[in-house]
Backbone as a chain_set.jsonl record, in Angstrom:
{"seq": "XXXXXXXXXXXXXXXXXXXXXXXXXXXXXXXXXXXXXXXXXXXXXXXXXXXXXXXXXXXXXXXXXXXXXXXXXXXXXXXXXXXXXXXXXXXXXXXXXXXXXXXXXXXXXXXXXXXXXXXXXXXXXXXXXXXXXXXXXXXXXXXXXXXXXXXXXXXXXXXXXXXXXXXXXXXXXXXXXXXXXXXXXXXXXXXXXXXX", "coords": {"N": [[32.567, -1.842, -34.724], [30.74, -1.025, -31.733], [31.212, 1.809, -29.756], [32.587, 2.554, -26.106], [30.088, 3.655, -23.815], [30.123, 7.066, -23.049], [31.238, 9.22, -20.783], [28.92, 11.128, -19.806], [26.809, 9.446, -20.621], [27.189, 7.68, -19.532], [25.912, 8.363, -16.742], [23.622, 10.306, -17.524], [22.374, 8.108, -18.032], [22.239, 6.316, -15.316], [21.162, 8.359, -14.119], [18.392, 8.187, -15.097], [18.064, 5.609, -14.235], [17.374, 5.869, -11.174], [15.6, 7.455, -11.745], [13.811, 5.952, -12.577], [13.008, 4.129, -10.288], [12.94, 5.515, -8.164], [9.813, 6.651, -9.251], [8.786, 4.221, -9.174], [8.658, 3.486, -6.648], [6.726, 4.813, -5.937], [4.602, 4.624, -7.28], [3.719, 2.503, -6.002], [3.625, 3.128, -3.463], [0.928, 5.09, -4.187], [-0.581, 3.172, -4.909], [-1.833, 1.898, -2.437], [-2.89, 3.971, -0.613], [-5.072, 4.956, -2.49], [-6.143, 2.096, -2.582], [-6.93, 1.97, 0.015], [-8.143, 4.763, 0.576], [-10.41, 4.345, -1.121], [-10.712, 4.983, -3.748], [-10.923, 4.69, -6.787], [-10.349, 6.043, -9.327], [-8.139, 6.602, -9.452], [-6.738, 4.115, -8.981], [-7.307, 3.045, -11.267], [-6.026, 4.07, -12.737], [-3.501, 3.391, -12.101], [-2.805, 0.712, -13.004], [-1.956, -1.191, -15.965], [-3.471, -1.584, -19.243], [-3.844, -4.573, -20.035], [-3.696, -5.504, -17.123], [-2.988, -8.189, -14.625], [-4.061, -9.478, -11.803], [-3.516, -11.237, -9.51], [-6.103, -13.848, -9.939], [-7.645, -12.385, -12.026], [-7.953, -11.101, -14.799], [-7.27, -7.876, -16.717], [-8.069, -4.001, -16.61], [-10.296, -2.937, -16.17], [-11.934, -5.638, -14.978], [-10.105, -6.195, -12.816], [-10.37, -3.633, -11.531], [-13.179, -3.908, -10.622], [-13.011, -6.319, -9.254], [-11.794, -5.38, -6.765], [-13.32, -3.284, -6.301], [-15.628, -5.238, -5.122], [-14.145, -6.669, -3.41], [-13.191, -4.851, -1.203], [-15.384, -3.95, -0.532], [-16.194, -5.461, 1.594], [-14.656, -5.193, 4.191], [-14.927, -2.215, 6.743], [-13.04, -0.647, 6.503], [-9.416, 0.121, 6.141], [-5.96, -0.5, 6.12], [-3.288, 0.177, 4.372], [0.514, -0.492, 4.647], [3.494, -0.248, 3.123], [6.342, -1.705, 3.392], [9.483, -2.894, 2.581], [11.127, -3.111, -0.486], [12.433, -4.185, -3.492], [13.62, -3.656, -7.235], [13.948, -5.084, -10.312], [15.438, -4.442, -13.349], [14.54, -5.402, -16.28], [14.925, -4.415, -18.83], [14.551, -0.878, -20.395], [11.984, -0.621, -20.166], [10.713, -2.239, -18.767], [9.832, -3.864, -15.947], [10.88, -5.9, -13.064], [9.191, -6.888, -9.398], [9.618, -6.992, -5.805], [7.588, -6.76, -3.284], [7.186, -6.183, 0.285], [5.009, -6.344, 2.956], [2.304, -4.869, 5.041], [-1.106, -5.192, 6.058], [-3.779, -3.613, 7.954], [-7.255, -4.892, 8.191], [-10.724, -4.05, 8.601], [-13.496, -5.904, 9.218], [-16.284, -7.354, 9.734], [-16.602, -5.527, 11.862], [-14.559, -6.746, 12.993], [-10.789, -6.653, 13.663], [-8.529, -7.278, 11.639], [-5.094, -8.465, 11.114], [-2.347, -8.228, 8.213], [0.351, -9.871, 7.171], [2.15, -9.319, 4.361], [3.433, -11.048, 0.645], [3.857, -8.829, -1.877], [4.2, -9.877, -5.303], [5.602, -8.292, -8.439], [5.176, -6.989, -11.709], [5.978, -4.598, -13.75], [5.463, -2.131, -16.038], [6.446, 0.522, -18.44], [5.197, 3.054, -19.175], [3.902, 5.671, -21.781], [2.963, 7.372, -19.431], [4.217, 7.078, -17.371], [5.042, 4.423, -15.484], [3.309, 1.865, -14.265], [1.396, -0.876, -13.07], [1.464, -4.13, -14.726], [1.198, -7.153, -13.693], [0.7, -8.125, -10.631], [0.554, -10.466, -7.79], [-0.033, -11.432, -4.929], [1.223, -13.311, -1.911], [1.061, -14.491, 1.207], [1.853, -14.283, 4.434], [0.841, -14.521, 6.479], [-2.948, -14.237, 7.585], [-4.898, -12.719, 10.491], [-6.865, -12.667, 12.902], [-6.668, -9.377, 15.197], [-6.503, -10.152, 17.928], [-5.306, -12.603, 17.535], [-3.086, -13.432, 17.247], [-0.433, -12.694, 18.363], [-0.047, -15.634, 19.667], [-0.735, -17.162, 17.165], [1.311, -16.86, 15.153], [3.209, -18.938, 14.784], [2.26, -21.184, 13.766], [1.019, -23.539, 11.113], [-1.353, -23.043, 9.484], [-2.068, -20.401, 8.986], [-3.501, -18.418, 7.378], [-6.531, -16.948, 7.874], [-8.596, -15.747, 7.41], [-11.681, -13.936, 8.19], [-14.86, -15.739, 8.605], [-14.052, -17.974, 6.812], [-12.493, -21.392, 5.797], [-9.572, -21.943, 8.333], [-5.845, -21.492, 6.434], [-2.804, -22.672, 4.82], [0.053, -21.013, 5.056], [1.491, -18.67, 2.699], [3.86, -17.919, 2.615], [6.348, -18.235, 4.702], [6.648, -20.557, 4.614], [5.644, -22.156, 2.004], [8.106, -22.126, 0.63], [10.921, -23.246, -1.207], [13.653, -23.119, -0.076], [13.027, -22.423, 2.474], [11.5, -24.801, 3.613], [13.685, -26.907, 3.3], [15.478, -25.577, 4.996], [14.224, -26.317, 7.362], [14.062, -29.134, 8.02], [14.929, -30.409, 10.9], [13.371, -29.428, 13.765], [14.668, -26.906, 15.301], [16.561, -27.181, 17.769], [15.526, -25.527, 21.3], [17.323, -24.509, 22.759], [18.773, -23.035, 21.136], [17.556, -21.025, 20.247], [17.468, -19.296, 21.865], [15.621, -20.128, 24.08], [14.406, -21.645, 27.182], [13.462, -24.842, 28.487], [11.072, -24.844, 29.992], [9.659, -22.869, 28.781], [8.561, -23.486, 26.369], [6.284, -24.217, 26.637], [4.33, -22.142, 26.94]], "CA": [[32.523, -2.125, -33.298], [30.362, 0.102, -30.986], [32.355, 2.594, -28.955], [31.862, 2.677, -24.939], [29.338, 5.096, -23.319], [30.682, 7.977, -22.553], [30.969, 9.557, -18.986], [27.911, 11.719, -19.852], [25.965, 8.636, -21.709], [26.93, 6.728, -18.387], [25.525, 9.425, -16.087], [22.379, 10.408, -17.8], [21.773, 6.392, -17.881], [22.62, 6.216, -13.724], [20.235, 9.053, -13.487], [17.336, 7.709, -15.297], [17.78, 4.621, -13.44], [17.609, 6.177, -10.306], [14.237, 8.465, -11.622], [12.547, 4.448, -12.879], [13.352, 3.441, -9.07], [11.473, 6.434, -7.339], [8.979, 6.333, -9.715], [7.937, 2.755, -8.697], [8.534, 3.569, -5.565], [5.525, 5.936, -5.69], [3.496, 3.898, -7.642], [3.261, 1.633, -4.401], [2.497, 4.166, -2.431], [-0.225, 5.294, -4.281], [-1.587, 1.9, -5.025], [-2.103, 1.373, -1.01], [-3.452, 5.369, -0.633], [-5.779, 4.379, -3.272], [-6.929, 0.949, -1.733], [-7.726, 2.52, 1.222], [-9.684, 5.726, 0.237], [-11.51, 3.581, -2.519], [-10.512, 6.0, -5.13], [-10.946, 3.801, -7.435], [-10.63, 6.327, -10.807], [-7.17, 6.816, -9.176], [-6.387, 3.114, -8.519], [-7.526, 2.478, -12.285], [-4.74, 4.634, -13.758], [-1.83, 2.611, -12.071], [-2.651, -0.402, -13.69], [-1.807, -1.147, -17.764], [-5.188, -1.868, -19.709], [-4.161, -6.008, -20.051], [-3.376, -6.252, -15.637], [-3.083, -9.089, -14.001], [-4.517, -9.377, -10.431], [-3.9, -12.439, -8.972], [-6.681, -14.87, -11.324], [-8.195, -11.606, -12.156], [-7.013, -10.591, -16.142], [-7.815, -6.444, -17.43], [-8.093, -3.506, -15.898], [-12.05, -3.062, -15.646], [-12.293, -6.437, -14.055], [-9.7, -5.855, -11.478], [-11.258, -2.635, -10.719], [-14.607, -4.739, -10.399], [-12.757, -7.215, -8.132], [-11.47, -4.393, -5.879], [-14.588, -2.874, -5.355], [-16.367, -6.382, -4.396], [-13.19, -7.232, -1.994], [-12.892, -3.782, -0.406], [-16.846, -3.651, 0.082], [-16.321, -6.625, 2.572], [-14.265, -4.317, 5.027], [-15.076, -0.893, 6.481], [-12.109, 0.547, 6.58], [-8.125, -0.815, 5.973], [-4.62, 0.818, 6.134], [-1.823, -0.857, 3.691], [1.448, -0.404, 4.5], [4.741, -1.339, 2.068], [7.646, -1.536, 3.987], [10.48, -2.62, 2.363], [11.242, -3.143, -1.668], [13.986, -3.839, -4.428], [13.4, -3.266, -8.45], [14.989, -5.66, -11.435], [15.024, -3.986, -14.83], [15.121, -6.094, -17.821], [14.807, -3.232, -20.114], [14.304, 0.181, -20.477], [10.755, -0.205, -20.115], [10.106, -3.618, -17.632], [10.84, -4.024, -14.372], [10.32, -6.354, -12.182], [9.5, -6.16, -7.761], [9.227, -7.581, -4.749], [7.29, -5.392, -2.21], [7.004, -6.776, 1.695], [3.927, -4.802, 3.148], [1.147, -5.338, 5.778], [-2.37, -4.642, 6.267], [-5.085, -4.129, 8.851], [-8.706, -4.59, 8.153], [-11.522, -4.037, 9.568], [-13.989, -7.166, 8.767], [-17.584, -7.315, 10.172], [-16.067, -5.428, 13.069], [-13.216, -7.486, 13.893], [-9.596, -5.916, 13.106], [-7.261, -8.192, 10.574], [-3.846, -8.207, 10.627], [-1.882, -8.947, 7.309], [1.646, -9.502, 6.379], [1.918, -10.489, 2.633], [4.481, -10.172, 0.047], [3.453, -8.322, -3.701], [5.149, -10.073, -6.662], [5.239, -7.298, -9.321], [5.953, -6.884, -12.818], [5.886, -3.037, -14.061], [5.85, -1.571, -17.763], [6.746, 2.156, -18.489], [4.436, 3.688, -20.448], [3.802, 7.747, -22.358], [2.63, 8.534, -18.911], [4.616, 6.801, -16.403], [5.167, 3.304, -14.915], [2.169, 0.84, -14.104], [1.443, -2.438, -12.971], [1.072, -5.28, -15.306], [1.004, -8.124, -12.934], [0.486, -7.958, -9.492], [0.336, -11.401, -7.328], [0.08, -11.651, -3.662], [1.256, -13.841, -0.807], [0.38, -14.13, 2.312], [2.715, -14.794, 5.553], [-0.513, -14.6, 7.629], [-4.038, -13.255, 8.185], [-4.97, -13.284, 11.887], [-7.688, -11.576, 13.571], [-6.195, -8.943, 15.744], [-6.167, -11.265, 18.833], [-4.925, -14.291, 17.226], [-1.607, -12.813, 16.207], [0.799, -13.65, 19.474], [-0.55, -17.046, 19.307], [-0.996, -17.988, 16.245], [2.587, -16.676, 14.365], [3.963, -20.134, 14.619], [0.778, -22.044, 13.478], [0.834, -23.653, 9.633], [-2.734, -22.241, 9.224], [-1.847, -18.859, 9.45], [-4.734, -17.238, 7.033], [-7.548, -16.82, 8.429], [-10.137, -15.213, 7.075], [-13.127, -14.323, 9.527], [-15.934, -16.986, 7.891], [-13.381, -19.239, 5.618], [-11.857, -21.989, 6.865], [-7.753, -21.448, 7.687], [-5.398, -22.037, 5.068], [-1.801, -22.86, 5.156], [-0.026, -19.606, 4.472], [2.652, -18.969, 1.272], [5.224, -17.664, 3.22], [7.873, -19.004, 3.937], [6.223, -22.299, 4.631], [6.02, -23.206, 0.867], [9.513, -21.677, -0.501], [12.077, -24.534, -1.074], [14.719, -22.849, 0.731], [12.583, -22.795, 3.974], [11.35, -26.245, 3.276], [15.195, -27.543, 3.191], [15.553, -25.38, 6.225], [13.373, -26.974, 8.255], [14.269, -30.682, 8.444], [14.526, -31.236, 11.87], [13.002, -28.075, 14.276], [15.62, -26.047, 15.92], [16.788, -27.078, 19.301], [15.024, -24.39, 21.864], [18.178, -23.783, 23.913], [19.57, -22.153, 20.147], [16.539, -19.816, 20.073], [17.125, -18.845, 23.457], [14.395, -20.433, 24.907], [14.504, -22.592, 28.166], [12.625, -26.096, 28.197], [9.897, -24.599, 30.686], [9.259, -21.959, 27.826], [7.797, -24.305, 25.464], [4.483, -24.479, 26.999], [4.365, -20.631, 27.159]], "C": [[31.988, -0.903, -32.561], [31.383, 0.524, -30.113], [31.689, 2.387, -27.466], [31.286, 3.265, -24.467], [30.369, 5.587, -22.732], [30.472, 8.484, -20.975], [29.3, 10.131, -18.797], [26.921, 10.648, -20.097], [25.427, 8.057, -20.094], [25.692, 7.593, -17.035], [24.33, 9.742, -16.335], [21.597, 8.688, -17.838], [21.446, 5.917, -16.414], [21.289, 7.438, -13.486], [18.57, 9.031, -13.75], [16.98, 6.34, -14.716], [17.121, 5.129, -12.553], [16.014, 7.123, -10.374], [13.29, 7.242, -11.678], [12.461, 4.368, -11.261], [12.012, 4.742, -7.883], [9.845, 6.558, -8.0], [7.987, 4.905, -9.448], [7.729, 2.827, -7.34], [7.158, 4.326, -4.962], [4.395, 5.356, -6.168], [2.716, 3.227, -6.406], [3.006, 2.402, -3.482], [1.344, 4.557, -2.333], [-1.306, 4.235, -4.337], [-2.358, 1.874, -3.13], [-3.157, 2.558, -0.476], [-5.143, 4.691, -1.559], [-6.691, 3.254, -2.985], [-7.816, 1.834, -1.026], [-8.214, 3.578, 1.564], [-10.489, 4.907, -0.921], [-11.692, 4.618, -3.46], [-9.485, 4.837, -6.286], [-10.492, 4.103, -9.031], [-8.845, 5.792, -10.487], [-6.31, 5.298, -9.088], [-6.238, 1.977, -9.891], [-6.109, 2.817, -13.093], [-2.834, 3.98, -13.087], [-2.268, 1.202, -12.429], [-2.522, -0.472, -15.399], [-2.868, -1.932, -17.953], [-5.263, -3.681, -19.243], [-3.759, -6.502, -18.182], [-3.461, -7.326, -15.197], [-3.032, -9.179, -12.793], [-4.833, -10.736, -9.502], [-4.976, -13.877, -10.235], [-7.329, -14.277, -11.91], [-7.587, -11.126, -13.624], [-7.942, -9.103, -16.384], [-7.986, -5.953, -16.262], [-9.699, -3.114, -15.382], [-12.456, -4.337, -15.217], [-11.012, -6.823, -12.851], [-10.141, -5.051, -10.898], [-12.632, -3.218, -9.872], [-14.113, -5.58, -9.004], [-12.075, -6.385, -7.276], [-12.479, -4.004, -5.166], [-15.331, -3.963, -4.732], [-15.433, -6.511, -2.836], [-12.845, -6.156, -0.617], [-14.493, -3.696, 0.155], [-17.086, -4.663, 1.627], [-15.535, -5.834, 4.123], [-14.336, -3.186, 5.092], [-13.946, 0.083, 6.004], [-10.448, -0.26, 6.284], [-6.843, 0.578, 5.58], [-3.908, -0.325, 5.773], [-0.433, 0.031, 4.139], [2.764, -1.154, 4.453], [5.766, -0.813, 2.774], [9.023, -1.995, 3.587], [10.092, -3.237, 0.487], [12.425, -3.167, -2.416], [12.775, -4.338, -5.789], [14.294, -4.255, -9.049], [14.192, -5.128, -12.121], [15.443, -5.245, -15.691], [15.245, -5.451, -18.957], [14.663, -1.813, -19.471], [12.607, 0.558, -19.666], [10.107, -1.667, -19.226], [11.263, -3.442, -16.637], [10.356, -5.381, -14.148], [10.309, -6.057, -10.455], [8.827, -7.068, -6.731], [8.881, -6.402, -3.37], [6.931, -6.16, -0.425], [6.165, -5.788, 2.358], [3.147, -5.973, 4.252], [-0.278, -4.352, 5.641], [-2.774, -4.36, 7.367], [-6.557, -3.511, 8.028], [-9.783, -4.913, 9.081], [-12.991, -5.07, 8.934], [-15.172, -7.539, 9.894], [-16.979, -7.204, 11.817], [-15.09, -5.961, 13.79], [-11.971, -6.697, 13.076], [-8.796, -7.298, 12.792], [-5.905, -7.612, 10.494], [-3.189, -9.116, 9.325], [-0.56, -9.241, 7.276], [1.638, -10.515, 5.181], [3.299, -9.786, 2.345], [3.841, -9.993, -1.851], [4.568, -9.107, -4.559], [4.944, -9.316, -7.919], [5.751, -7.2, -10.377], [5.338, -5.446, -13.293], [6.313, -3.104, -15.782], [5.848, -0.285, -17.616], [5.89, 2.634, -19.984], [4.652, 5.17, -20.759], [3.482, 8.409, -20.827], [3.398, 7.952, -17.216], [4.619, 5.153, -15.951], [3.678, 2.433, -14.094], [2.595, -0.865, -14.113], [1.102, -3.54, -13.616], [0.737, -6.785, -14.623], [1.247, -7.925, -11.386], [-0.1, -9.158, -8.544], [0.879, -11.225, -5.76], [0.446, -13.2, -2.873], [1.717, -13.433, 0.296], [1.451, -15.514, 3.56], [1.422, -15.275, 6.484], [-1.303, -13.189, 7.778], [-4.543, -13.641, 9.284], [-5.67, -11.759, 12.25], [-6.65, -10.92, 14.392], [-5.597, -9.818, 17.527], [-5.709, -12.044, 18.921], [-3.469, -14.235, 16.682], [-0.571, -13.42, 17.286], [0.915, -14.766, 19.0], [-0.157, -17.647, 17.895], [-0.072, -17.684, 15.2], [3.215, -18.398, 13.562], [3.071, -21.317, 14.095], [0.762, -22.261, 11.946], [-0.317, -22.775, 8.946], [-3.362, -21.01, 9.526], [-3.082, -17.602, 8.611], [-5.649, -17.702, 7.337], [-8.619, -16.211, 8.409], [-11.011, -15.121, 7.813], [-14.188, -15.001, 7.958], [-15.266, -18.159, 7.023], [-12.555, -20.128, 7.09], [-10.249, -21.691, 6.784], [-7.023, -22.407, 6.684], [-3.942, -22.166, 5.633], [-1.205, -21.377, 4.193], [1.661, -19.834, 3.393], [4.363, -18.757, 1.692], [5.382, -18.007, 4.996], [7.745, -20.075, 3.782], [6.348, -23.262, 2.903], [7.208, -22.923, -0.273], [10.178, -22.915, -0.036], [13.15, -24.447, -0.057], [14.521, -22.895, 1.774], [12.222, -23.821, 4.406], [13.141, -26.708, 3.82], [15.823, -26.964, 4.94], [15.215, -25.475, 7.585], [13.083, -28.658, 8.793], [14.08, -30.848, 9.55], [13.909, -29.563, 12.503], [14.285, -27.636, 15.337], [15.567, -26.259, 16.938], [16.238, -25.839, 20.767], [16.424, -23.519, 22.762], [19.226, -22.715, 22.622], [18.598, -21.188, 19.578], [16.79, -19.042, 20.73], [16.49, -18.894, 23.754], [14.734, -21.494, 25.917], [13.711, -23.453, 27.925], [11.153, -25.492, 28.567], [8.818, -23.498, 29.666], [8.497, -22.71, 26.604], [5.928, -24.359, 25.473], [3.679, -23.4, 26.865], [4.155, -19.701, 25.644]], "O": [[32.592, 0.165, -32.659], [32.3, -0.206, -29.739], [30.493, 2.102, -27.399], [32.034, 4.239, -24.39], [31.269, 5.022, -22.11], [29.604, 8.082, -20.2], [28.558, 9.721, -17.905], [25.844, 11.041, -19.647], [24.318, 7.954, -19.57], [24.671, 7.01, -16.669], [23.605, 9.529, -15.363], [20.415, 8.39, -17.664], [20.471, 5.184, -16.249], [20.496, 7.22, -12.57], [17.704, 9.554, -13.049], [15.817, 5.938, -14.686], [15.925, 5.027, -12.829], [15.385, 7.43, -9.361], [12.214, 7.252, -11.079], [11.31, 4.719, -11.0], [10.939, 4.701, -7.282], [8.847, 6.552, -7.28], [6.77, 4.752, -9.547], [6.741, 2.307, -6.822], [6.738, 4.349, -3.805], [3.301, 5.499, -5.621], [1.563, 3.365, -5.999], [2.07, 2.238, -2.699], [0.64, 4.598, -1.324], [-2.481, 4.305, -3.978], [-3.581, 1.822, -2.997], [-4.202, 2.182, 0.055], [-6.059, 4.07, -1.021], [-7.906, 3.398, -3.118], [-8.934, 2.284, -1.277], [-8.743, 3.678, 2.671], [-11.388, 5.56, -1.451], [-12.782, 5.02, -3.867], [-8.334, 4.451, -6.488], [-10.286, 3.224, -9.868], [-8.332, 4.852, -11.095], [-5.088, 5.432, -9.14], [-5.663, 0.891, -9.962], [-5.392, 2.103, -13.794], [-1.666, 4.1, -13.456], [-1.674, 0.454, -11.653], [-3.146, 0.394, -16.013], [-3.255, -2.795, -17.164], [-6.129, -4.179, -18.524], [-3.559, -7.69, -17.931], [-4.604, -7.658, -15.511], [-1.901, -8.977, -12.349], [-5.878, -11.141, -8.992], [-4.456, -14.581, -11.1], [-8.014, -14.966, -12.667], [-6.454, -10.672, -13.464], [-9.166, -9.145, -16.261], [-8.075, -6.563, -15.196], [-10.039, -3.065, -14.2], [-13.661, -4.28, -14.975], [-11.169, -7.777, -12.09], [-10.456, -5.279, -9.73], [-12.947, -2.945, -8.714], [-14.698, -5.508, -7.924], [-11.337, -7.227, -6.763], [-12.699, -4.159, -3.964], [-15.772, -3.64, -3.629], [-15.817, -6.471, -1.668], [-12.431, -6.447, 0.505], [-14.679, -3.352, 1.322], [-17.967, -4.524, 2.476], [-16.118, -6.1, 5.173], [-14.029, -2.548, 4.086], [-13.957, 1.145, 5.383], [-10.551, -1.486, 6.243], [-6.798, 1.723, 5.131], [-3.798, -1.396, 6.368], [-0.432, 1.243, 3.92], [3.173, -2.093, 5.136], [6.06, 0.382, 2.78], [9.902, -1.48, 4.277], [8.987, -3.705, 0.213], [13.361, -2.402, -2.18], [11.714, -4.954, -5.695], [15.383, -4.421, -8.498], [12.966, -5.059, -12.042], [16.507, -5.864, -15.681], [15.661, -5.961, -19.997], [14.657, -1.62, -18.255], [12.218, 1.494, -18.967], [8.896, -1.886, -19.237], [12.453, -3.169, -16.48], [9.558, -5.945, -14.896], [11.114, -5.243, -10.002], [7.772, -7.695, -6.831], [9.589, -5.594, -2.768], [5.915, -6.845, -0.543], [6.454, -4.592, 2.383], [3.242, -7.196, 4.351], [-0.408, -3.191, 5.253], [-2.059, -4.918, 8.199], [-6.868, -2.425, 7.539], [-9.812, -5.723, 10.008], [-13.428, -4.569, 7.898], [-14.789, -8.042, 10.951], [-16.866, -8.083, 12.671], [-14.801, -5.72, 14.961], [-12.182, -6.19, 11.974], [-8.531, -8.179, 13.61], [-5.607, -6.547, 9.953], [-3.348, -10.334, 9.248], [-0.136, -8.108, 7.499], [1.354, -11.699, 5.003], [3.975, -8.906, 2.877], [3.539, -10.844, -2.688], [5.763, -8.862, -4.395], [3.989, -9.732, -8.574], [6.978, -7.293, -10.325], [4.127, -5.282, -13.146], [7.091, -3.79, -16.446], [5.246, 0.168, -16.643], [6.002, 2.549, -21.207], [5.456, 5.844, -20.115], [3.613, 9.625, -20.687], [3.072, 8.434, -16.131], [3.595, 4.723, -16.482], [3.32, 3.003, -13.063], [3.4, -1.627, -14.65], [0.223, -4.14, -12.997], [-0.073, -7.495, -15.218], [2.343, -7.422, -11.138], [-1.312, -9.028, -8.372], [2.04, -10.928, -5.48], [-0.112, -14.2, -3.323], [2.459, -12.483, 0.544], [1.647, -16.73, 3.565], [1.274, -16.362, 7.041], [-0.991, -12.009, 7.937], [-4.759, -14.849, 9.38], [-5.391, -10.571, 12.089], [-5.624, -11.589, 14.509], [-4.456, -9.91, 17.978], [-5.454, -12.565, 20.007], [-2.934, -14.944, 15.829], [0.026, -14.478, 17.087], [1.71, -15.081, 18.114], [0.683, -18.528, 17.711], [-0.43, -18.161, 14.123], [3.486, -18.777, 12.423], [3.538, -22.455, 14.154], [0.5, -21.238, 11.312], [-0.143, -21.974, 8.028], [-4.435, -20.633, 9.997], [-3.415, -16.477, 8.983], [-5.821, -18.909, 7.165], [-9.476, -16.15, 9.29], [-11.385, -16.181, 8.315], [-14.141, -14.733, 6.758], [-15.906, -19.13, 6.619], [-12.245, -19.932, 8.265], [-9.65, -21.343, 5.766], [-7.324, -23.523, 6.259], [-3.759, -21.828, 6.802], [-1.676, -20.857, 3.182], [2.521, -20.714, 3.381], [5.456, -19.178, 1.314], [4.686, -17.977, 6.011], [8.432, -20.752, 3.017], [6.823, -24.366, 2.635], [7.297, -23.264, -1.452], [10.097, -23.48, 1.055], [13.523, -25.374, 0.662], [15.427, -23.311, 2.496], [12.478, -24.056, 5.586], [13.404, -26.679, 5.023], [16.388, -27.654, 5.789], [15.684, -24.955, 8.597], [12.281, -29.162, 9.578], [13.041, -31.476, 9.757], [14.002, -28.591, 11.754], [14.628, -28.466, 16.179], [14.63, -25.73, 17.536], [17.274, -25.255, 21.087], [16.477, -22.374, 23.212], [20.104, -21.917, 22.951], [18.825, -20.602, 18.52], [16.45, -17.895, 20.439], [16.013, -17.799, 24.053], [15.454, -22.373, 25.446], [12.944, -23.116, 27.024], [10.208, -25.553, 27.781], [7.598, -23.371, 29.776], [7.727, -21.99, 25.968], [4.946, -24.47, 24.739], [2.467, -23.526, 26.691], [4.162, -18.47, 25.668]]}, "num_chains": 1, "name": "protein.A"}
């Protein structure tokens, strides 16, 4: 019968947790840094060789589909604002990252909010992304953002047509939560506010 970790066993275990956790935490930082200088050698080495990028498989044709998708805007600022980590091992994680964008798109400014679905492996030189899948709360030209929050057809792409966006609209739990629409006087909104 194995014996129980020891205080020390427990402790050096609590503290390598705790180094996986900042470690990912940095990864995402740099990933976004990275985006948005198009340092691309830099953007290569946080992904693991077999990546997955959305319908995109390997890391030399995500790189490829980076540089095509970033060539389409001059300029863009990511930022990941909140995050939690599941380990299944030593060496997998998994993550949910909640982040926004803006880009800049044949002169018009894009606002994003998406959410990263992430699966991480720990490799000889540090933690990398094996899968990496996006959705998207809404893309909305800079103007179209007041407005157009409450609108099914929240991405928007300048030249595509809009799309219905992933969040929250097609999670079950918001689905189920949405049967009838919420009375306005339990928003705090007055009747006359409707139109507004």
């Amino acid at each position: 019968m194995a014996s129980a970790p020891s205080n020390q066993q427990q402790l050096a275990q609590l503290v390598q947790r705790v180094d996986d956790r900042q470690q990912l935490s940095e990864l995402i930082s740099r990933y976004g840094i990275a985006v948005d200088d198009r340092d691309f050698d830099t953007l290569a080495s946080l992904f693991a060789p077999d990546v997955q990028f959305q319908h995109v498989q390997g890391r030399d044709a995500v790189i490829a589909f980076y540089k095509m998708r970033t060539a389409l805007f001059s300029t863009s600022t990511h930022y990941a604002h909140t995050w939690h980590f599941d380990f299944s091992s030593e060496t997998q994680a998994s993550g949910v990252v909640s982040a926004s964008a803006e880009l800049c798109i044949q002169g018009q400014t894009v606002r994003l909010s998406l959410r990263y679905l992430d699966h991480y492996i720990k490799t000889a030189t540090g933690w990398v992304f094996r899968v990496r899948d996006i959705k998207f709360r809404y893309v909305l030209p800079l103007d179209q953002v007041a407005q157009g929050l409450d609108q099914p057809l929240r991405v928007r792409w300048p030249g595509t047509e809009p799309r219905q966006a992933d969040l929250p609209d097609l999670l079950q739990t918001y689905i189920d939560s949405r049967t009838t629409p919420a009375p306005l006087e339990n928003l705090g909104c007055r009747e006359s506010d409707r139109s507004s």
